[in-house]
C-alpha positions in Angstrom: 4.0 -5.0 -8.4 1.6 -5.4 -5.7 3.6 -7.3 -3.0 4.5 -6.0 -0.2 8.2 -4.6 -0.3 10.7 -5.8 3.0 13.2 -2.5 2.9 15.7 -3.7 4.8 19.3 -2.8 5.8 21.6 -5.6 5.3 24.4 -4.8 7.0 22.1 -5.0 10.5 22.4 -8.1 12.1 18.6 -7.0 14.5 17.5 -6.3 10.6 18.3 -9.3 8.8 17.1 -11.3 12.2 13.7 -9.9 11.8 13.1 -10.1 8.2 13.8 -14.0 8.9 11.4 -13.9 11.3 8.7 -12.6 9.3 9.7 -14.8 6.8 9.5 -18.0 9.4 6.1 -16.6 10.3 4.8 -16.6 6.9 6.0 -19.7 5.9 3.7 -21.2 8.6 0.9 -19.3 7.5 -2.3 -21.8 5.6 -1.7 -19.7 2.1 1.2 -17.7 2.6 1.6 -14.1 0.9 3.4 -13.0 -1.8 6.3 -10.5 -0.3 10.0 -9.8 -1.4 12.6 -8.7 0.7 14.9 -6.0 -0.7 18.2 -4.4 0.7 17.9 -0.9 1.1 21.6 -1.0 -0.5 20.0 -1.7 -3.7 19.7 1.6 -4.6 18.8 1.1 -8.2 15.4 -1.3 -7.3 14.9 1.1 -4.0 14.3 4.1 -6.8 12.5 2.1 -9.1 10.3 1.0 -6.3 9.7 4.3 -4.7 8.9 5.6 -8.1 6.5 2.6 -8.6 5.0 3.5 -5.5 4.5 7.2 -5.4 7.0 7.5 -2.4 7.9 11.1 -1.2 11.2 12.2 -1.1 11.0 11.9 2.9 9.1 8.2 2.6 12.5 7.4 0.4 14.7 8.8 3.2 12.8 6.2 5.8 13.9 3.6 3.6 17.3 4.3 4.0 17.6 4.3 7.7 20.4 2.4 9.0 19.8 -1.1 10.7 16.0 -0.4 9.4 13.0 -2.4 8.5 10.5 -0.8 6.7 7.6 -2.4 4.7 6.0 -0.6 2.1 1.8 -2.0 1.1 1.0 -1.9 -2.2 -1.3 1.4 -1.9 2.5 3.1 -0.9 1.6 3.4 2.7 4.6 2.2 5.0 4.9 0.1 8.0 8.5 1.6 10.0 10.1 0.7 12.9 9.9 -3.3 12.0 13.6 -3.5 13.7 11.8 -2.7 17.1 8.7 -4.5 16.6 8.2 -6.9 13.6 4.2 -7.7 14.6 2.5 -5.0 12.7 3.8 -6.6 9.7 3.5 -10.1 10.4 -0.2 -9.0 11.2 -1.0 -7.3 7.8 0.3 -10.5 5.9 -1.4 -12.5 8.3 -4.5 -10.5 7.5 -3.8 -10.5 3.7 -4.3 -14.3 3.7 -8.1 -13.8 4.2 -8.5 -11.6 1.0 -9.3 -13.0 -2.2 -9.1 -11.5 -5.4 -11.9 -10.9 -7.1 -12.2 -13.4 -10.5 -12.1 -11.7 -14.2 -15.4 -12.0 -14.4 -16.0 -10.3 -11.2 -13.6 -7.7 -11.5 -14.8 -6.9 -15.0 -18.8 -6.8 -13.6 -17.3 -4.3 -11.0 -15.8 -1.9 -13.7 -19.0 -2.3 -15.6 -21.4 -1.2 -13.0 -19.1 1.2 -10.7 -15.5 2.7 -12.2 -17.1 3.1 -15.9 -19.7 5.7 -15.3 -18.0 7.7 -12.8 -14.9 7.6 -15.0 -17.6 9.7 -17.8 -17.7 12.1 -14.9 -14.1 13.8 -15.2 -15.2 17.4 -14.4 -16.3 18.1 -10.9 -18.1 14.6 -10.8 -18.9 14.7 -7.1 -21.3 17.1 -7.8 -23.3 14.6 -10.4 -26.2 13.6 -9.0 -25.4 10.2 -11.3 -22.4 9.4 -9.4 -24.0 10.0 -6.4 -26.2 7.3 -6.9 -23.3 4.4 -8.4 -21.5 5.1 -5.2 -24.6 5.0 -3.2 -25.8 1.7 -4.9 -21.7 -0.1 -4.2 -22.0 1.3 -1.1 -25.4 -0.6 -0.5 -24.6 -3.7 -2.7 -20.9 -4.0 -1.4 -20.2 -2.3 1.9 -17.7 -0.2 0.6 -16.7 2.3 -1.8 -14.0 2.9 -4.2 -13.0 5.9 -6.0 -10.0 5.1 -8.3 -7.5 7.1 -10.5 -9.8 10.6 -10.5 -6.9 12.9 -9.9 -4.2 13.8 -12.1 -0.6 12.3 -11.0 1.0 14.5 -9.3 -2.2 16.1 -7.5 -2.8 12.7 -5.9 1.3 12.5 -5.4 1.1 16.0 -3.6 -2.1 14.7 -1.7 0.0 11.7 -0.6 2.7 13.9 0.9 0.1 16.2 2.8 -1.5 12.8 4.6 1.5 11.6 5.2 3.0 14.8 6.6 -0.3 15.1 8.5 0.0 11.5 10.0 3.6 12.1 11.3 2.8 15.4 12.9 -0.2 13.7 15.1 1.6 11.3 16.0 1.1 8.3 14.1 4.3 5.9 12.4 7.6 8.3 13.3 
């Protein structure tokens, strides 16, 4: 699914008060976003989620926090602490309210001229002169660049761990 997830602990009366307040916030908001709260007692959908998500074991252990609230993006990135300080969150669904999905049509053009040819590329692609130019030419025509699903599983799962581990130790979400 790509909502964002509420982790929350019910049994926290500061939890449950914030998760309303994010709620009241985005019911307010012109389009609201698609996000589902779940109790971080649920341990059955809290695996299946982390799972879904690419969670590391330590990510899982963050969800499980008592009196917590934890968001957790789509990409598996998480928002902690939302007991203290509900804003972060209420500012990323704010912000997700000015995105708009790209069409079919638009999303199928965008395979076509950027994730096909570099997909051809499996072997040390960065080094093809070819891909250099598609992500040069998205980069020109777009503003941005994506580079999707060229790492195997549990590379890009091991990778996750690393940044993470890396973001914590410098300081960054605790």
């Amino acid at each position: 699914p790509g909502d964002v997830v509420v982790v929350y602990d019910p049994s926290s009366r500061q939890a449950g008060e914030t998760v309303l307040r994010v709620e009241e916030d985005n019911a307010r908001a012109p389009r609201p976003v698609a996000y589902r709260a779940l109790k971080a007692t649920d341990e059955v959908a809290l695996a299946e989620l982390a799972a879904a998500r690419g969670l590391s074991e330590d990510a899982f252990k963050v969800l499980q926090r008592p009196s917590a609230v934890t968001a957790i993006l789509p990409s598996g990135a998480l928002i902690e602490d939302l007991e203290v300080d509900p804003g972060p969150l209420i500012r990323e669904l704010r912000y997700r309210t000015c995105l708009e999905q790209p069409t079919p049509e638009e999303r199928e053009q965008l395979e076509e001229a950027y994730l096909k040819p570099l997909q051809l590329l499996r072997e040390r692609w960065w080094w093809n002169p070819m891909a250099m130019s598609v992500l040069a030419r998205q980069l020109d025509e777009h503003g941005f660049v994506l580079i999707d699903g060229f790492l195997p599983e549990a590379q890009a799962r091991h990778l996750r761990a690393a940044n993470e581990e890396l973001y914590r130790s410098e300081g960054g979400m605790q």
